[in-house]
FIDO-498959 format. One line per 3 residues: number of its first residue (from 1); for each residue y, z, x of C-alpha. Coordinates in steps of 0.001 Angstrom, whole numbers, plus 500000, padded with zeros to 6 digits. Layout:
! FIDO-498959
NUM = Y/Z/X ~ ... $
This chain:
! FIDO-498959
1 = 631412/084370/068683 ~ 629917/085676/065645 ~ 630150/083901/062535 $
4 = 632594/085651/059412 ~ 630646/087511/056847 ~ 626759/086443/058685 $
7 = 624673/089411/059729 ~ 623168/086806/062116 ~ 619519/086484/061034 $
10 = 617742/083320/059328 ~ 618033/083163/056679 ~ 621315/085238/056019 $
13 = 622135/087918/053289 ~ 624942/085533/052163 ~ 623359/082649/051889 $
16 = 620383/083655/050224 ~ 622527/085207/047751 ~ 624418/082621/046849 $
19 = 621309/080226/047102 ~ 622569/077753/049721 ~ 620825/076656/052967 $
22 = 621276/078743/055808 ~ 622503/076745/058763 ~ 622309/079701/061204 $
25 = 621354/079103/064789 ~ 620079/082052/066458 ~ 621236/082162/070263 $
28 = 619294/083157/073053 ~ 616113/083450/071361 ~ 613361/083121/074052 $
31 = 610800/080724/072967 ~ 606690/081630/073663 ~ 605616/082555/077218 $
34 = 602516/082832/078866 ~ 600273/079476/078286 ~ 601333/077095/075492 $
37 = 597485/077209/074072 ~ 596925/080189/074010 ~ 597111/081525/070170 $
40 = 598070/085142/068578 ~ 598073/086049/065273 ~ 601666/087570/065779 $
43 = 603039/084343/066701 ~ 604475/082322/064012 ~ 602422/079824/062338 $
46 = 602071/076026/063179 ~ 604683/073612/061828 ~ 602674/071974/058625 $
49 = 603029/072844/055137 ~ 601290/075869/053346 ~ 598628/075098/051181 $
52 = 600064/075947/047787 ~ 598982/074858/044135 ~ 600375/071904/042671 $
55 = 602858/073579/040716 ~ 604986/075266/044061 ~ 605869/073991/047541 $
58 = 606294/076034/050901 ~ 609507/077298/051560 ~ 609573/076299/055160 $
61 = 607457/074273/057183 ~ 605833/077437/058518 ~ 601874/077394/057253 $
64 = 598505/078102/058960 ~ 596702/075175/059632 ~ 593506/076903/059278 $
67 = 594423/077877/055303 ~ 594149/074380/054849 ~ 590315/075066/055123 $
70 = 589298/073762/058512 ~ 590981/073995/062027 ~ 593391/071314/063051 $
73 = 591606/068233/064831 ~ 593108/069125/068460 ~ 591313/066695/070456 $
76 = 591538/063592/067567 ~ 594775/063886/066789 ~ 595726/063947/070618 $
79 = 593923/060664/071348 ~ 595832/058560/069194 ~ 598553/059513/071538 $
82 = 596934/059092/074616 ~ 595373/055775/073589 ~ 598491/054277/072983 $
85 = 600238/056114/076319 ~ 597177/053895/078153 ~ 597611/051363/076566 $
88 = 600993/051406/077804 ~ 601717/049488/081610 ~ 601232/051071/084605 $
91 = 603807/048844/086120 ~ 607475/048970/085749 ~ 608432/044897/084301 $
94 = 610755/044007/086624 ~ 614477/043601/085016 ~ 616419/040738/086217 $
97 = 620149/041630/085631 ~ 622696/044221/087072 ~ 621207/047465/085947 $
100 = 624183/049244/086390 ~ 625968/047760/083940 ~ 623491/046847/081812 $
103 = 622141/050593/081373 ~ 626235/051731/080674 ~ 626615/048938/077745 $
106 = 623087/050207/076234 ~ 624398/053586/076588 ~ 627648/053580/075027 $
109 = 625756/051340/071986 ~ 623138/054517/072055 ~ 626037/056876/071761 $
112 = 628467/054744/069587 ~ 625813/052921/067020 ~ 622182/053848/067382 $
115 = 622246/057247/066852 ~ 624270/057043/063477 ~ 621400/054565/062393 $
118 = 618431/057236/063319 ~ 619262/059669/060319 ~ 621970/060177/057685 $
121 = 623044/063974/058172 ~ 625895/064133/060505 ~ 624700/067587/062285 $
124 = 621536/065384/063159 ~ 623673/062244/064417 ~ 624973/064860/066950 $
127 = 621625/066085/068139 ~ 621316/062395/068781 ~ 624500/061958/070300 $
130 = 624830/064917/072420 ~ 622075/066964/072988 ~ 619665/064389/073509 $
133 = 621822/063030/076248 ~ 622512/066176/077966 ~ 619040/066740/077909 $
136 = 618294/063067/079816 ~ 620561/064171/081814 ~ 617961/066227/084392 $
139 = 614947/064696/082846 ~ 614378/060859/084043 ~ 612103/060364/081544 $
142 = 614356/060788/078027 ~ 617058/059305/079290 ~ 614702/056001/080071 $
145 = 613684/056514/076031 ~ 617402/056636/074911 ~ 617728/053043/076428 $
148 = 614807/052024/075100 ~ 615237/052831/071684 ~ 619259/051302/072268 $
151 = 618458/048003/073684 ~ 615451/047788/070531 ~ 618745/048632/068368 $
154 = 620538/046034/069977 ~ 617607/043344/069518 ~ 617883/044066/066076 $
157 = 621658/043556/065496 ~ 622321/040896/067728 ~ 619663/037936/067065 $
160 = 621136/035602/069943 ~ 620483/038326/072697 ~ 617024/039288/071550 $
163 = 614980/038455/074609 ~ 617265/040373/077541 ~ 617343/043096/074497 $
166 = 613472/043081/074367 ~ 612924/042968/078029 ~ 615364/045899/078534 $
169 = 613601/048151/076080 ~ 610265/047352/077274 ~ 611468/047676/081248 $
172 = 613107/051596/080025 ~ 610046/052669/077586 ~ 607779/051901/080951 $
175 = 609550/053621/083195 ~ 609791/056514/080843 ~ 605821/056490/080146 $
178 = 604612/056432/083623 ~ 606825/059741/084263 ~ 605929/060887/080541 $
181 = 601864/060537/081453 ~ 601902/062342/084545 ~ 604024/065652/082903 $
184 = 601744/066082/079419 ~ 598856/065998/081938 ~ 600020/069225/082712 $
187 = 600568/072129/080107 ~ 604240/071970/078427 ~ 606229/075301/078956 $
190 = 609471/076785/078144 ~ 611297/075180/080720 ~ 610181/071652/079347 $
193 = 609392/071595/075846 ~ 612822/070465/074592 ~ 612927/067424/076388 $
196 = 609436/066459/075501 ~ 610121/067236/071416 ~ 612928/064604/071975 $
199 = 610918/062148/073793 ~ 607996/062398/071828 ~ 610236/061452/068816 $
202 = 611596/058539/070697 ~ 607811/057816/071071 ~ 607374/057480/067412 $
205 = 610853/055615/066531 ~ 609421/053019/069237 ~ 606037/052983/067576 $
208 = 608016/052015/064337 ~ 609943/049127/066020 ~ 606724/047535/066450 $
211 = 607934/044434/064553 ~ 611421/043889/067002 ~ 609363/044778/069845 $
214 = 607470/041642/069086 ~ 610687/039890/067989 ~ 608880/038653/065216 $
217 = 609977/038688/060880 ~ 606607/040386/060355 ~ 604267/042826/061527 $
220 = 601650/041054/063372 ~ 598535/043766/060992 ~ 600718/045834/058904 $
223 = 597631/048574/058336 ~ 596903/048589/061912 ~ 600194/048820/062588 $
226 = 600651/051646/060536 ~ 597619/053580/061538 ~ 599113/053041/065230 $
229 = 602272/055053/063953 ~ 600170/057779/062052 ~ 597920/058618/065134 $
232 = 601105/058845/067564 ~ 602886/061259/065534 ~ 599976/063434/064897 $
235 = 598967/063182/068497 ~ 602503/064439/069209 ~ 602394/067064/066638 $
238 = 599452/068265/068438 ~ 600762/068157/071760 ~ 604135/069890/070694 $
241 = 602250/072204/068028 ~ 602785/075818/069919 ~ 606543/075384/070095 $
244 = 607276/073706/066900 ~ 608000/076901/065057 ~ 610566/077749/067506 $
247 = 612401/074709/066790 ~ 614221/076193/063846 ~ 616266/078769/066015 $
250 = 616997/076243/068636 ~ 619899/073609/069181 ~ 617239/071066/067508 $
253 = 617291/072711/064305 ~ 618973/069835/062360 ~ 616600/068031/063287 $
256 = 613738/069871/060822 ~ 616340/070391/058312 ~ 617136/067083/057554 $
259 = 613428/066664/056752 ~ 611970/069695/055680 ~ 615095/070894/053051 $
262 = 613458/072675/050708 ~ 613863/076346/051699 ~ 613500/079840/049799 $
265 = 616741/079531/049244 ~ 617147/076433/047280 ~ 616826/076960/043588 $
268 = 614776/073684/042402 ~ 616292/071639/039595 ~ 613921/069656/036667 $
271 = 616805/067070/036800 ~ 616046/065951/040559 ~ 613648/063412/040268 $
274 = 616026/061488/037613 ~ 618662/061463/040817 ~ 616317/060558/043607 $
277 = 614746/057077/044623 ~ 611205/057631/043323 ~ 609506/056165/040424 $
280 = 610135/058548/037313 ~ 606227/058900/037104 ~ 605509/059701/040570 $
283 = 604183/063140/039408 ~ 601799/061236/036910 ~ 600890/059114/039773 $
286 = 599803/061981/041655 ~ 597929/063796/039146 ~ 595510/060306/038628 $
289 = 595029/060103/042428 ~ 593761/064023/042347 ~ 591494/062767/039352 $
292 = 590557/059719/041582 ~ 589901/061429/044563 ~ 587864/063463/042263 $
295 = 585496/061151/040940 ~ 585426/059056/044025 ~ 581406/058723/045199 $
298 = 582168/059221/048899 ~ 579987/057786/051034 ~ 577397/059425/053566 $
301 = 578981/058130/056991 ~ 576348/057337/059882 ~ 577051/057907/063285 $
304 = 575791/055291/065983 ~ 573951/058118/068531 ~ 570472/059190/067577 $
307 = 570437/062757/065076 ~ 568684/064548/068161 ~ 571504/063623/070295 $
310 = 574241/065145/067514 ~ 575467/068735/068171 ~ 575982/070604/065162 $
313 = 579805/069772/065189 ~ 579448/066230/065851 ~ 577002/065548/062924 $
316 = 578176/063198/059960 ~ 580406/064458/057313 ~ 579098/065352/054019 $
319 = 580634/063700/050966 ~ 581936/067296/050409 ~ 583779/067249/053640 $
322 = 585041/063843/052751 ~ 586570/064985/049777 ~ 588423/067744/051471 $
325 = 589954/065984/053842 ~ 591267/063338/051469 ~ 592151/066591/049139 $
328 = 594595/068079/051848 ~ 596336/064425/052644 ~ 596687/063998/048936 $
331 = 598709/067696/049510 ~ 600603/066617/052228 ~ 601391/063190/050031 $
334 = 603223/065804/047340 ~ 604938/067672/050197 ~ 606661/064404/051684 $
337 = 607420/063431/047573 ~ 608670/066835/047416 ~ 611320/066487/050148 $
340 = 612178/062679/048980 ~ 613321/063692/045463 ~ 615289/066842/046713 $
343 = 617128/064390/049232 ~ 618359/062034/046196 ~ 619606/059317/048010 $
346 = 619789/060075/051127 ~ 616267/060190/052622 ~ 615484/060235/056189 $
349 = 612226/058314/057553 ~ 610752/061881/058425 ~ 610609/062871/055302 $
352 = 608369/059323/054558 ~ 606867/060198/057590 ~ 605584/063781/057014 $
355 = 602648/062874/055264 ~ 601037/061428/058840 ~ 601144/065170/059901 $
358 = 597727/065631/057449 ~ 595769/062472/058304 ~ 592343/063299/060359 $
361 = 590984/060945/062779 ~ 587997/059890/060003 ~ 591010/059338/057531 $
364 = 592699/056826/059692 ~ 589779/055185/060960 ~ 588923/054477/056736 $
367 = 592220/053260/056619 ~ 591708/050628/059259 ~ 588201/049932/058259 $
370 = 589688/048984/054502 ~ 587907/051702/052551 ~ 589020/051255/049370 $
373 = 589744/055333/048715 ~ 591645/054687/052351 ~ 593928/051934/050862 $
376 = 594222/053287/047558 ~ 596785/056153/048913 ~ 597841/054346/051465 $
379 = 599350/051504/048884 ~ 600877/055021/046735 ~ 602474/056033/049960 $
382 = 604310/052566/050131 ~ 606304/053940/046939 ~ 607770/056798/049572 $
385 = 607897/054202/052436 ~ 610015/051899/050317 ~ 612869/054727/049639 $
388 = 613741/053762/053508 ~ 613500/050212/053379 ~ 616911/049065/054611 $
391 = 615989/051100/057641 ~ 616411/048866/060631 ~ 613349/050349/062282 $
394 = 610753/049405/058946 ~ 612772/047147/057178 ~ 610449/045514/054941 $
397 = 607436/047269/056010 ~ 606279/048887/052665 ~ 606218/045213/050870 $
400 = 604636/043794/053930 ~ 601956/046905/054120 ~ 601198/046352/050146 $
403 = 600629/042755/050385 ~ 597840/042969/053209 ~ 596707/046226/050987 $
406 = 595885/043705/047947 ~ 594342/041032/050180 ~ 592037/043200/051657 $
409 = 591134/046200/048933 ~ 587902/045591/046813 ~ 588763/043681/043779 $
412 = 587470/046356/041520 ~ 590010/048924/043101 ~ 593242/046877/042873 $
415 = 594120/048115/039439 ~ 595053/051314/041054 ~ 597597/049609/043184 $
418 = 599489/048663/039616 ~ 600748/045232/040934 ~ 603846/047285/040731 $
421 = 606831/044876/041113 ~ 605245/042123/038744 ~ 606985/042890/035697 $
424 = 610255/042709/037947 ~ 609837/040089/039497 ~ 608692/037666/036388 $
427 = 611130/039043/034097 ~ 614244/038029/036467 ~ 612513/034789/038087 $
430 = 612314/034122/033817 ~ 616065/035604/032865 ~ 617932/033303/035767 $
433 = 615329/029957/035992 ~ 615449/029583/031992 ~ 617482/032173/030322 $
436 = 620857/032602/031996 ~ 623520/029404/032666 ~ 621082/026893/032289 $
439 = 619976/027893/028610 ~ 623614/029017/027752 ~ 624953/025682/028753 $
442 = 622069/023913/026576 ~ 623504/026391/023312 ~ 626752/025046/023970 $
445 = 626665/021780/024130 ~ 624712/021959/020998 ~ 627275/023866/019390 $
448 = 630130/021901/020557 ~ 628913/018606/019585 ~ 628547/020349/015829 $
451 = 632551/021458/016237 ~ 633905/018363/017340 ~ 633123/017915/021311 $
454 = 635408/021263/021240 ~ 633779/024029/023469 ~ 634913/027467/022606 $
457 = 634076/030823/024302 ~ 632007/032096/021410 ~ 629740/029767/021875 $
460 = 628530/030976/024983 ~ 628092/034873/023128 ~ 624797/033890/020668 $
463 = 622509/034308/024043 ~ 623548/037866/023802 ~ 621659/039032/020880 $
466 = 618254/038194/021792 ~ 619016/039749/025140 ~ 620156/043116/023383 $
469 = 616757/042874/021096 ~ 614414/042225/024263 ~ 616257/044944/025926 $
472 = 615947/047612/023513 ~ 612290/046906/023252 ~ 611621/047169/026700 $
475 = 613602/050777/026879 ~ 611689/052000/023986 ~ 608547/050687/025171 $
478 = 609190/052266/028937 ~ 609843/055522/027458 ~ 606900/055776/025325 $
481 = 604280/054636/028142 ~ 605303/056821/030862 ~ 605867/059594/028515 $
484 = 601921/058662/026633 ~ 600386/057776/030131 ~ 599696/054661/028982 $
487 = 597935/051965/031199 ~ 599935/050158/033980 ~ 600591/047209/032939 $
490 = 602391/048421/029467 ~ 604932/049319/032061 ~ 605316/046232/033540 $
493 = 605567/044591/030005 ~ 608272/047253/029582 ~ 610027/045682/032860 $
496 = 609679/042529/032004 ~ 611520/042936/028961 ~ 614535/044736/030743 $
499 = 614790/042180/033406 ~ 614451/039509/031137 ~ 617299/040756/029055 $
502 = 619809/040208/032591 ~ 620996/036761/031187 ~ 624505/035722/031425 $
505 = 626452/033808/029140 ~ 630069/033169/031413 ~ 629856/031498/034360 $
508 = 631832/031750/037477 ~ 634163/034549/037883 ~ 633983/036003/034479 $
511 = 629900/036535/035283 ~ 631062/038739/038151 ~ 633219/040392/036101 $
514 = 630880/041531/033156 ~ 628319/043122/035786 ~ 631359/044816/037696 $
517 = 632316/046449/034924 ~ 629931/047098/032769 ~ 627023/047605/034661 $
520 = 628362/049651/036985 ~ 630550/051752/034110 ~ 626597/052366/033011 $
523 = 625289/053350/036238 ~ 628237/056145/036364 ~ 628060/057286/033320 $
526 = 624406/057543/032817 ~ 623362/060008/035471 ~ 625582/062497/034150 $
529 = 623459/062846/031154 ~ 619907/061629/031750 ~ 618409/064067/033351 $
532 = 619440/067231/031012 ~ 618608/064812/027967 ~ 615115/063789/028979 $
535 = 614632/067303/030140 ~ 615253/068478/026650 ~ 614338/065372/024207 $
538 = 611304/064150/026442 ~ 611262/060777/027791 ~ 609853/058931/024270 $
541 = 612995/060401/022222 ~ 615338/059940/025358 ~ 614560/056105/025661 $
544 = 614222/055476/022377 ~ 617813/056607/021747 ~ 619201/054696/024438 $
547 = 617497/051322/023489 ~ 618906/052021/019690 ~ 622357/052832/021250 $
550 = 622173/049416/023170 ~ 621194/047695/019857 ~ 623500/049168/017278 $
553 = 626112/049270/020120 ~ 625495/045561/021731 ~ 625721/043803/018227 $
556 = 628902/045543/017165 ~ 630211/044719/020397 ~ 629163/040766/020152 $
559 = 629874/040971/016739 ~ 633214/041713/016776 ~ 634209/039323/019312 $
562 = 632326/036502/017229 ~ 634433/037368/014651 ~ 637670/038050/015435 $
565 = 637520/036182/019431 ~ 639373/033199/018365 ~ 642553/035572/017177 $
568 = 642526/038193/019911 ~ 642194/035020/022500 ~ 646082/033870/020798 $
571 = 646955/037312/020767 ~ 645980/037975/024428 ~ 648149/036828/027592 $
574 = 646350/034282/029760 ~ 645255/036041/032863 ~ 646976/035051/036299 $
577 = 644090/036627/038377 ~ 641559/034020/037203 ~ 641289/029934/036527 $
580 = 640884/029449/032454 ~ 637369/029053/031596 ~ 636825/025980/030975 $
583 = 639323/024243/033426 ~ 636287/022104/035505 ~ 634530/021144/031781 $
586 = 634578/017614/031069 $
């Protein structure tokens, strides 16, 4: 049935005129024939981004590897896969429980639970729910993945079953492998390359479970680790490559969508950034890793045979060639940034992912050898890994990756790794060990002994003021580095202030009650504003004003209620909804 108003091609008349996404699905469409390797220039390009300036983006995923300015690494990027599929056991681990049953309560947790938890969009969660089963349905393989990746889900949320969970998911992901090893030694074709797509991204979300898999807190080598996950899902890119740009007008589409959303259609906003999860000088981030990458003296690489042995193609790398390749992940890095800011909040792990679609063989192998370049954007890309944090397959992973990224960088390079989340995490570790009850208790007991032994609620209000003067100065002072470029650790002065300025004077309920209401009333209200502001002010001015609004505001405020608190409290009913303040004080 034809859809109202759609002249059925991708993307639509409609919605390119009224600058939405086109969600059309073309039906029917015949995907490549003839051999799966075989290239032609009329066939549409590979699935990885265009290699645009650093002002635009590609409109689709559609781009020509070789534009990029050398051919994709075929036979490295498969190996990463294959490594790890031989690394996997031949044997099946043997399963002791009642199959039956057991494989019918993973399912229905597959199709009830997990597959909300593997992305956010709800026309993906049904690619999950439906077509991937359907699929498993004649193919032995995917459906032995789907349990896998359920009874991992099922270690995860239910702690006191972890071990039969564990054993289930590694008895399914072993039978799936052994019949997964035997088909990709063959070429995929259109009667099979659906099925494999969805298994070879159940490959990856298992890769990423490495840490439940274990059933440990941690990941055993977080860069390892992570370099295991980067050369599986180029390896699958690889293997997948001369279908992916088919995937777009097949039932899988959602499935690239929810990733890849920026389209020719989509009319980019300035405003974006100020509503998405990355740092609000990502794009100055950037621009000092192209100037690093720049200056970098890359080393001249020596291979272990003997020159005379060395074809021409298998001869070291120059530094140029070095640079390059580091150039072109550093483009992929502002691709995945690119679709992370358009997604807001909502941003799925492929999106964090993407940026493993760039990585050579010699880039990963720097990575795990601890060069400092390597490590330098790998600790940058833990500012896109930690959007998905709270994901339940890399929950924790970006802090975990960063830490072993300090420990083992060279001293003189850590600098560039900012020490991001010290300013944070000393400002608040300050604001609630001596700034917040503790201190305000101290003020009042003071105060009270000056009034008589009586305590009254203004007492507790004269911690406020230096908290509105530290917080002003660290709004101003945020504004004015990012916007100046100044060093790194001006911002983390700036952070310091602001968390240090979280003190709280009530205790009890009424604490929980000043942060429900008026932080949150900020957090709504701000975002309505910000971004058109500092689009038109400029971060300094747009800072700046807020920090003097908090500080003309904030002692007006106090003020008032110092003033005039004892009358409005005689005035004012006592609340039913709350004990009196003071009812436990001696």
């Amino acid at each position: 049935m034809a859809v109202p108003n759609c002249d059925e091609q991708y993307p639509c008349t409609n919605c390119t005129k009224h600058a939405i996404q086109c969600s059309f699905v073309e039906r029917g469409v015949s995907t490549p024939t003839g051999s799966p390797y075989t290239r032609s220039e009329s066939l549409v390009p590979s699935y990885v981004p265009s290699p645009l300036n650093v002002e635009s983006y590609p409109a689709t995923p559609a781009g020509n590897s070789r534009a990029l300015g050398h051919d994709q690494p075929k036979a490295e990027s498969r190996s990463g896969l294959l490594q790890f599929l031989a690394d996997s056991p031949d044997e099946i681990p043997a399963l002791n429980t009642d199959d039956w049953a057991s494989d019918l309560e993973l399912m229905h947790h597959y199709c009830t639970v997990t597959c909300n938890a593997l992305t956010i969009r709800e026309d993906s969660r049904h690619i999950w729910r439906v077509v991937a089963p359907v699929e498993g349905y004649s193919n032995k393989y995917l459906m032995h993945g789907i349990l896998a990746i359920s009874a991992l889900h099922r270690a995860y949320l239910f702690p006191t079953q972890k071990e039969k969970n564990i054993k289930a998911s590694s008895y399914h992901q072993a039978a799936a492998l052994k019949e997964f090893r035997e088909l990709i030694s063959f070429p995929i074709d259109p009667s099979n390359w659906q099925p494999v797509f969805c298994f070879a991204s159940m490959i990856t979300l298992y890769i990423c479970a490495t840490r439940i898999r274990l059933g440990e807190d941690r990941w055993p080598a977080p860069i390892s680790n992570m370099v295991e996950i980067f050369s599986a899902v180029t390896g699958l890119q690889t293997i997948m490559e001369p279908w992916l740009p088919s995937l777009r007008r097949t039932q899988f589409a959602p499935i690239v969508n929810c990733v890849w959303i920026e389209d020719e259609t989509l009319i980019p906003s300035p405003g974006t950034l100020q509503q998405s999860l990355l740092p609000p000088d990502i794009h100055v981030r950037i621009s000092q890793l192209h100037q690093f990458i720049d200056d970098y003296p890359f080393p001249q690489m020596q291979q272990p045979q003997s020159h005379q042995n060395l074809s021409a193609s298998d001869e070291s790398p120059r530094p140029h060639d070095y640079r390059t390749d580091y150039k072109k992940s550093l483009k992929f890095f502002e691709h995945s940034t690119r679709q992370i800011e358009l997604a807001g909040p909502h941003v799925e792990t492929g999106m964090v992912l993407l940026w493993a679609y760039s990585l050579s063989k010699q880039f990963r192998d720097d990575m795990e050898a601890c060069h400092p370049a390597a490590l330098v954007m790998l600790g940058h890309w833990c500012v896109l890994l930690h959007t998905i944090n709270d994901s339940w397959l890399l929950k924790g992973t970006s802090l975990q990756l960063l830490e072993e990224i300090e420990i083992k960088i060279h001293p003189s390079f850590r600098e560039w790794l900012g020490l991001l989340f010290l300013g944070l995490f000393l400002g608040t570790f300050l604001s609630e060990i001596g700034c917040s009850g503790r201190l305000s208790g101290f003020i009042v007991e003071k105060l009270s002994k000056r009034n008589g032994n009586i305590r009254i609620p203004e007492m507790r209000l004269w911690l406020a003021y230096p908290a509105i003067l530290v917080s002003t100065v660290g709004s101003i002072a945020w504004g004015v580095s990012i916007d100046k470029n100044y060093h790194w650790i001006v911002d983390q002065v700036a952070f310091f202030l602001s968390t240090l300025s979280t003190v709280t004077n009530y205790r009890q309920r009424a604490c929980v009650t000043f942060y429900a209401v008026c932080l949150n009333l900020s957090a709504f209200i701000n975002p309505i504003f910000i971004a058109s502001w500092q689009e038109s002010s400029g971060r300094t001015w747009t800072f700046t004003a807020q920090g003097l609004i908090i500080l003309a505001g904030g002692c007006v405020v106090f003020g008032v209620l110092h003033k005039f608190g004892a009358w409005m409290r005689v005035k004012a009913l006592q609340p039913s909804w709350v004990n009196p303040e003071f009812d436990m004080d001696p």
